[in-house]
C-alpha positions in Angstrom: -2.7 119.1 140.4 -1.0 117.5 143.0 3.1 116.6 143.5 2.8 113.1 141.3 1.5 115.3 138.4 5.0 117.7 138.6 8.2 116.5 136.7 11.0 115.2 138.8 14.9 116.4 139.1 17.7 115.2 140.4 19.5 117.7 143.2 23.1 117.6 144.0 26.2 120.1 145.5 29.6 120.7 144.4 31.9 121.8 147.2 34.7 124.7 145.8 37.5 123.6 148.7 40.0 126.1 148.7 42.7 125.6 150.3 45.7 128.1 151.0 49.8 126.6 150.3 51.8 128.9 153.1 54.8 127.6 151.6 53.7 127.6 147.8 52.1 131.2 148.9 49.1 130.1 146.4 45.6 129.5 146.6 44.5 126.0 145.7 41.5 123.7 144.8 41.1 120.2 145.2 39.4 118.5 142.6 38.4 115.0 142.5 39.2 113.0 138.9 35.5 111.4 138.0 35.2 108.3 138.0 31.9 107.5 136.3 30.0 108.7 132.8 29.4 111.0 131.6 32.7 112.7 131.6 34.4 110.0 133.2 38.0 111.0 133.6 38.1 114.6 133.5 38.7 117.2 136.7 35.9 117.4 138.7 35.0 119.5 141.9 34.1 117.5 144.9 30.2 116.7 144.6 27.1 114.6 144.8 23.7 114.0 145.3 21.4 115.0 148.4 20.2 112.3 149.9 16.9 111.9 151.4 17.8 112.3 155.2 19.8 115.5 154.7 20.0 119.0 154.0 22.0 120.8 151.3 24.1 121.7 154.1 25.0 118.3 155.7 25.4 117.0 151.6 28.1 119.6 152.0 29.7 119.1 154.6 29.1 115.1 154.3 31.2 115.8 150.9 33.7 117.5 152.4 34.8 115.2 155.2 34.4 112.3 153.1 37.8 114.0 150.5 39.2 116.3 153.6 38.6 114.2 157.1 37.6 117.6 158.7 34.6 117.9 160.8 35.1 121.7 161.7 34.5 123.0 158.3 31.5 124.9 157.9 30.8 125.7 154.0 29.3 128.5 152.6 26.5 128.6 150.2 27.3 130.2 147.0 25.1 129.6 143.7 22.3 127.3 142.3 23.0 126.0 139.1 20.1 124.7 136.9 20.8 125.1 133.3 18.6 122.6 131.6 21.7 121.4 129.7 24.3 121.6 132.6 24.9 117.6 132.8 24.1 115.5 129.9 23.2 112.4 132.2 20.2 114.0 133.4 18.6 117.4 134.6 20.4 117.8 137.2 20.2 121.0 140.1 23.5 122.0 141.8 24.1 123.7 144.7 27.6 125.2 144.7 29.3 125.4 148.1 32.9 126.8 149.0 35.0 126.8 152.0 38.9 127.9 153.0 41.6 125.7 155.1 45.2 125.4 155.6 46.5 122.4 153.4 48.2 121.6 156.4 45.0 120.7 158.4 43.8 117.5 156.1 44.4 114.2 157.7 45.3 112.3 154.5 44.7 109.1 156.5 41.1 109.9 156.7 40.7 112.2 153.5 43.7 110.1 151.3 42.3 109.9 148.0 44.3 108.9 145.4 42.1 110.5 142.5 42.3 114.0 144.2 44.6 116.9 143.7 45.5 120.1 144.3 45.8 122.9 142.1 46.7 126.5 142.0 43.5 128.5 141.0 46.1 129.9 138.4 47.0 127.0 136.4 43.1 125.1 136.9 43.0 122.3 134.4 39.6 122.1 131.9 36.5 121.1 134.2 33.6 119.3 133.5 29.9 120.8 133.0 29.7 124.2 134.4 32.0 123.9 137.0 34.5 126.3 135.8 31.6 129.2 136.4 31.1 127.9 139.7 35.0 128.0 140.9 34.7 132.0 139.4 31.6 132.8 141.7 33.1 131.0 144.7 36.0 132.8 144.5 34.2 136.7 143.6 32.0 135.2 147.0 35.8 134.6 148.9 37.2 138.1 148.4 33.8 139.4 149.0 34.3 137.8 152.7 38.0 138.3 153.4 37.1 141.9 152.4 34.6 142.3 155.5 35.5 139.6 158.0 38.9 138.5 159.0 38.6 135.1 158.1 42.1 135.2 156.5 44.0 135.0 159.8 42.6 131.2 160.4 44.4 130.6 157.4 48.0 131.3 158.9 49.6 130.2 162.2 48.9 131.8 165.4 52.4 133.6 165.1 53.0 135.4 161.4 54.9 138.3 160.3 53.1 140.8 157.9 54.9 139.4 155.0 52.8 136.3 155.8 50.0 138.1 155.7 50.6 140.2 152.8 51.0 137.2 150.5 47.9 135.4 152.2 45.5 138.7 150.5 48.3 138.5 147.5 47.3 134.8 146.7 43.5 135.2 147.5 43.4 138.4 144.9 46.1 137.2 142.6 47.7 140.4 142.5 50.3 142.3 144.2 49.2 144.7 147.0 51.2 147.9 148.2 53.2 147.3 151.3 52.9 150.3 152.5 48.9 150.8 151.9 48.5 147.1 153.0 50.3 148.0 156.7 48.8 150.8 157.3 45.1 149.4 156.9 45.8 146.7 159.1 47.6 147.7 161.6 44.8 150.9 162.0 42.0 148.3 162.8 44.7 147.6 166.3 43.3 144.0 166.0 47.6 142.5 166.3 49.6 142.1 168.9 53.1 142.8 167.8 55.5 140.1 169.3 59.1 140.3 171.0 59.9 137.6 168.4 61.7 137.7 164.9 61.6 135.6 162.2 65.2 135.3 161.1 64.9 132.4 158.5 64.2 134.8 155.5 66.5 137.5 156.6 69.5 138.3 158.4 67.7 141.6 160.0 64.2 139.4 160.8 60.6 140.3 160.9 58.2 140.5 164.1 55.8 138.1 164.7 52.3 139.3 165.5 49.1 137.4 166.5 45.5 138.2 165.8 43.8 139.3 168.7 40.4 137.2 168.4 39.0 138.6 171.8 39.6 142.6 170.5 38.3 142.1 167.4 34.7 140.0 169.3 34.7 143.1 171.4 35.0 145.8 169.2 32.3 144.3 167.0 29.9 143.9 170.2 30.3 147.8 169.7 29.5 148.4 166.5 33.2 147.9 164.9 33.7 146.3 160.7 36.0 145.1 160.1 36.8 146.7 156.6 40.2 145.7 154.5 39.5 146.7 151.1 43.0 147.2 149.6 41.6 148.7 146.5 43.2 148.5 143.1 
């Protein structure tokens, strides 16, 4: 038996792009209208085929600077998906990858794409194929990270109060979260510097600023620190 003698299939990734709204205080996806058969039309994620001189991960991220214009974006692997009767155009084998930004960070004069949109992960219109099981593994795979590594303070600027914050896990979890609980978990981890700075747009009285100490958090892991913000039920 040799390689010729073994049936051929096509491979491809679909890149979950979630991006957080600070203003909306939601969690969106960008999905791409397709514009070829079979389900020309219809919602689609953001995918395509590997080609022969890359990876799975530079199809990813080739993907997802093509529709966002950023570079600095490193995907994470999620799911295979190979149901023989995933795609009616052909047996096709999909990779699903997903990655986080600020809204605010696409340069739409690079990623401008008139046939894709943004969407809260509440309100998702009907997808095409499989993807819809895709978009619920990516985002089990999000709150997986967010619960064990604090990639939610990328998401916000450098200066935030903990309301900020609070709605940033609200909108990833799609539920509320005690205030009090919520505070006293992240402030215990003493990974925030607490600023001498209000933010008095949203209240006569104000709210502190803080910032994420990056550098604390690097060294307290060097020594054996997780970072551990599961806010339970």
């Amino acid at each position: 038996m040799t390689y010729n003698d073994i049936p051929r299939h096509l491979a491809a990734v679909d890149c979950i792009i979630f991006g957080y709204d600070i203003i909306d205080k939601e969690i969106k996806l960008l999905l791409v209208r397709r514009n070829f058969e079979p389900a020309k039309g219809l919602w689609s994620l953001a995918g395509g085929f590997v080609m022969d001189d890359e990876s799975l991960d530079e199809a990813a991220s080739r993907i997802l600077f093509n529709l966002t214009g950023l570079r600095n974006v490193f995907p994470e692997q999620s799911y295979t998906f190979g149901n023989r009767e995933r795609d009616p155009g052909a047996r096709v084998i999909s990779t699903s990858y997903y990655a986080l930004i600020k809204i605010l960070d696409i340069d739409h004069s690079i990623g401008g794409n008139k046939d894709a949109e943004w969407f809260p992960i509440s309100g998702l219109p009907q997808l095409i194929f499989d993807h819809d099981e895709m978009v619920r593994k990516a985002l089990a795979c999000l709150r997986r990270q967010v619960k064990i590594n604090p990639v939610g303070f990328e998401l916000l600027p450098e200066k935030f109060t903990m309301v900020q914050l609070q709605d940033l896990y609200e909108a990833i979890y799609q539920r509320k979260i005690d205030k009090r609980n919520f505070r006293k978990k992240i402030v215990s981890m003493k990974l925030l510097e607490k600023l001498d700075e209000k933010e008095k747009l949203t209240s006569k009285k104000g709210a502190f600023y803080y910032r994420f100490i990056k550098e604390e958090y690097e060294n307290q892991k060097r020594n054996g620190f997780y970072f551990n913000l599961d806010i339970g039920k």
